[in-house]
C-alpha positions as CSV (number, residue, x, y, z in Angstrom):
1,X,8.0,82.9,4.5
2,X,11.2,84.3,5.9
3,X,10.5,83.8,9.3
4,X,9.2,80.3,8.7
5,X,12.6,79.6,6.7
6,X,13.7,81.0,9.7
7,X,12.2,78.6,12.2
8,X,13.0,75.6,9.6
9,X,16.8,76.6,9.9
10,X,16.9,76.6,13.9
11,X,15.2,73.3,13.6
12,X,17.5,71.8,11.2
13,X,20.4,73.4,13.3
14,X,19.1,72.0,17.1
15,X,19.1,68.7,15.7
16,X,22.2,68.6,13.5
17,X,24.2,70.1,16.6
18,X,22.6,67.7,19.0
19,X,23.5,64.8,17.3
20,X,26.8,65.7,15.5
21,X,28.0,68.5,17.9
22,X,29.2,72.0,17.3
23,X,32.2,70.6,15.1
24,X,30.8,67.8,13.2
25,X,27.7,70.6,11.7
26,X,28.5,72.2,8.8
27,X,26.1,74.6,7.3
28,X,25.9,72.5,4.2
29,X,24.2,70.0,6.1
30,X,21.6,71.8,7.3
31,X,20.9,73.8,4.4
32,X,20.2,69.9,2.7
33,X,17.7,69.6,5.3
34,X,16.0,72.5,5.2
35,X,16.6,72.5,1.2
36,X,18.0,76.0,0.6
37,X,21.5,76.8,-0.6
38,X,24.4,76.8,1.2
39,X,24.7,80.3,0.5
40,X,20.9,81.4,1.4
41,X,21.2,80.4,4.9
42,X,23.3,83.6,5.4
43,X,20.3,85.5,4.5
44,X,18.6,84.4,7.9
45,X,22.0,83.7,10.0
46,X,25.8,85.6,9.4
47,X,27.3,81.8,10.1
48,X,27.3,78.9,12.3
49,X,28.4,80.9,15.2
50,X,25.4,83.1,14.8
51,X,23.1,80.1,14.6
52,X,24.3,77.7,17.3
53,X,24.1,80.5,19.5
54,X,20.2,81.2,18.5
55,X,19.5,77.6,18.9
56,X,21.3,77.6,22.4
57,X,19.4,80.8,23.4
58,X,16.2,78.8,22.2
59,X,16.5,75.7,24.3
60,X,17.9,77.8,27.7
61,X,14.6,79.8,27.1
62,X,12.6,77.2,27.0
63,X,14.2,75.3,30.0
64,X,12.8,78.8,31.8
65,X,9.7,78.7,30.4
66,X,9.3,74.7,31.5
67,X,10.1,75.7,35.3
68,X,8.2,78.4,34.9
69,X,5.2,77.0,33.8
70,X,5.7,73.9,36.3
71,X,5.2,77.0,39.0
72,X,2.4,77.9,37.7
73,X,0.4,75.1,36.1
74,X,0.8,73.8,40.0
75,X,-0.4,76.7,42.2
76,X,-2.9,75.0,44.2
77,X,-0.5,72.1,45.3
78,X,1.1,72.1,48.6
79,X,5.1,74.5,48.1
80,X,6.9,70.8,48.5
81,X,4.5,69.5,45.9
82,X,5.3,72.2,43.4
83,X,8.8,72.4,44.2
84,X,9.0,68.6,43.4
85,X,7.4,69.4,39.7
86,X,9.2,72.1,39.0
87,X,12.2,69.9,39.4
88,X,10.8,66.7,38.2
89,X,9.6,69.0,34.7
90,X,12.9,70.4,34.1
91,X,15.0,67.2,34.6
92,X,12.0,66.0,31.9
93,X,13.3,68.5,29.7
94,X,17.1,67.7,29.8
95,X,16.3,64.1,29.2
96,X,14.4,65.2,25.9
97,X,16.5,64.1,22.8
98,X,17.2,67.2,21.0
99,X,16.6,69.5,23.3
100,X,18.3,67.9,26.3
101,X,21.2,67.0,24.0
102,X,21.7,70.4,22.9
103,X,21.2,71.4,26.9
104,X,24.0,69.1,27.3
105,X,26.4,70.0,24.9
106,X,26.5,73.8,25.8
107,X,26.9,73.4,29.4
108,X,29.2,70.7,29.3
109,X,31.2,71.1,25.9
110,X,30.7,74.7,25.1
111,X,32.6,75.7,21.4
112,X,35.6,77.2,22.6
113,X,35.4,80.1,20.0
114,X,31.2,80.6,21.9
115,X,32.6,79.9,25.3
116,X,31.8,83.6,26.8
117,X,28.8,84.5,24.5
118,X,27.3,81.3,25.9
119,X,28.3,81.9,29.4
120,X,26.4,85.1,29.6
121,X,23.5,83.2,28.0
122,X,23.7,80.7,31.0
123,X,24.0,83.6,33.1
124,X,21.3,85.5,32.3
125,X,19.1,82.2,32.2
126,X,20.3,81.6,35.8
127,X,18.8,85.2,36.4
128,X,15.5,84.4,35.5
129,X,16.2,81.0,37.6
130,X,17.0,82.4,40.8
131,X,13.8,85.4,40.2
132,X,11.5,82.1,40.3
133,X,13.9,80.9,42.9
134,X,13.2,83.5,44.8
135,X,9.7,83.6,44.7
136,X,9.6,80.4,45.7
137,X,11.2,80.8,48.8
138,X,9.3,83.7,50.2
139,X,5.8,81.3,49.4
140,X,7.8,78.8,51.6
141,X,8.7,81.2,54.2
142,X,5.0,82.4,54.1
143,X,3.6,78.7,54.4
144,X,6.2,78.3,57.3
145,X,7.1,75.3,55.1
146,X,11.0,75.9,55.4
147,X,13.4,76.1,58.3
148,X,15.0,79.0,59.0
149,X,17.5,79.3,56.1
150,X,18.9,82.1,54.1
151,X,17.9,82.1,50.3
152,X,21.4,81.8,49.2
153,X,21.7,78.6,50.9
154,X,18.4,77.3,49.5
155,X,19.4,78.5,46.0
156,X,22.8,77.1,46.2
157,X,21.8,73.7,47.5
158,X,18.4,73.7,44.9
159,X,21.0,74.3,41.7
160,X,23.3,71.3,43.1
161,X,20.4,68.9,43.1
162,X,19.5,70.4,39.9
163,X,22.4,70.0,38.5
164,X,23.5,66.5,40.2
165,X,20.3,64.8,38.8
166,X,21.2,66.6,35.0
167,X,24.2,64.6,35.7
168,X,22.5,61.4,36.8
169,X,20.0,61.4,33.8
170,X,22.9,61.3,31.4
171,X,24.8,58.2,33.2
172,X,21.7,56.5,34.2
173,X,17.8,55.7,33.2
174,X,14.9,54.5,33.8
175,X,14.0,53.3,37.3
176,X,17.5,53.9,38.4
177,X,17.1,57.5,37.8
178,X,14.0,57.6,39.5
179,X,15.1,55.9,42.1
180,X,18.1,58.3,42.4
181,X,15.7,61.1,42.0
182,X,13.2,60.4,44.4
183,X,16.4,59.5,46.6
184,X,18.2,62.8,46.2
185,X,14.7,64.9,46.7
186,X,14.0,63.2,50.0
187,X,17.0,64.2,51.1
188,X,17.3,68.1,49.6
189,X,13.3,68.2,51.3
190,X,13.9,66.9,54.7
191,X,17.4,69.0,54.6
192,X,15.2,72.5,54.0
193,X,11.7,71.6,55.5
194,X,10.6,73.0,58.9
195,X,9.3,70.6,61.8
């Protein structure tokens, strides 16, 4: 039961903090939801600290697992192919509402108090990245699929249009997204490709 009151809590928490931020949860809210006590949620989590920084650690896990997964679901697909749904999977998943929102929040308004905790969370989830990164360069260099460029350039420039279109899907949706998408991929593809 504990670790199901467990789970319960996280849930309650990644959507209170999505929709209400770090500041606007209080741990009397959630406990409502999850119908506990106040005070019982400290059995499972030492305070809200404790628990934002679970649910942030949660959602940045399964943003890895989601790219990760894209890779391998989509092995038999030319490396442009599955570079394109890797990329088109994980934008998927900061669009999500609770998830994405909570994606959101910590990278662009990170507590100030969690500030360096979630840093190294991002960090070491930016690891992992750059691991499947990697091994998706050397399948490219393999294939002859890529010009000749250094792996720090094709990391570098991969995270930017990573991290432009998260921007993009916050501003815009729809088939102006796509649009934008599809625009910005062309681009980072042709930029990288050999021939």
């Amino acid at each position: 039961m504990a670790t199901n009151t467990r789970e319960k809590i996280i849930q309650a928490a990644l959507s209170s903090f999505a929709t209400r931020g770090y500041e606007g949860t209080t741990l009397a809210q959630i406990s409502g939801v999850v119908g506990l006590q106040k005070p019982s949620l400290y059995n499972h989590f030492s305070g809200k600290a404790a628990l934002f920084l679970t649910v942030a650690e949660k959602v940045l896990g399964e943003m890895l697992e989601v790219m990760k997964d894209s890779w391998e679901k989509h092995k038999d697909e030319h490396i442009d192919k599955r570079l394109y749904l890797v990329l088109t999977e994980s934008t998927s998943f900061t669009i999500r509402e609770h998830e994405g929102m909570i994606y959101r929040r910590l990278l662009l308004f990170p507590p100030p108090e969690l500030e360096g905790d979630l840093q190294a969370l991002v960090q070491f989830g930016d690891q992992a990245i750059d691991q499947l990164l990697r091994e998706i360069y050397e399948q490219a260099e393999r294939e002859e699929a890529i010009r000749d460029v250094c792996f720090s350039v094709f990391r570098a420039s991969f995270y930017c249009l990573m991290d432009g279109l998260f921007t993009e899907s916050i501003i815009y949706g729809g088939d102006e997204f796509r649009e934008r998408f599809d625009g910005s991929w062309d681009v980072f593809w042709r930029g990288i490709a050999a021939g």
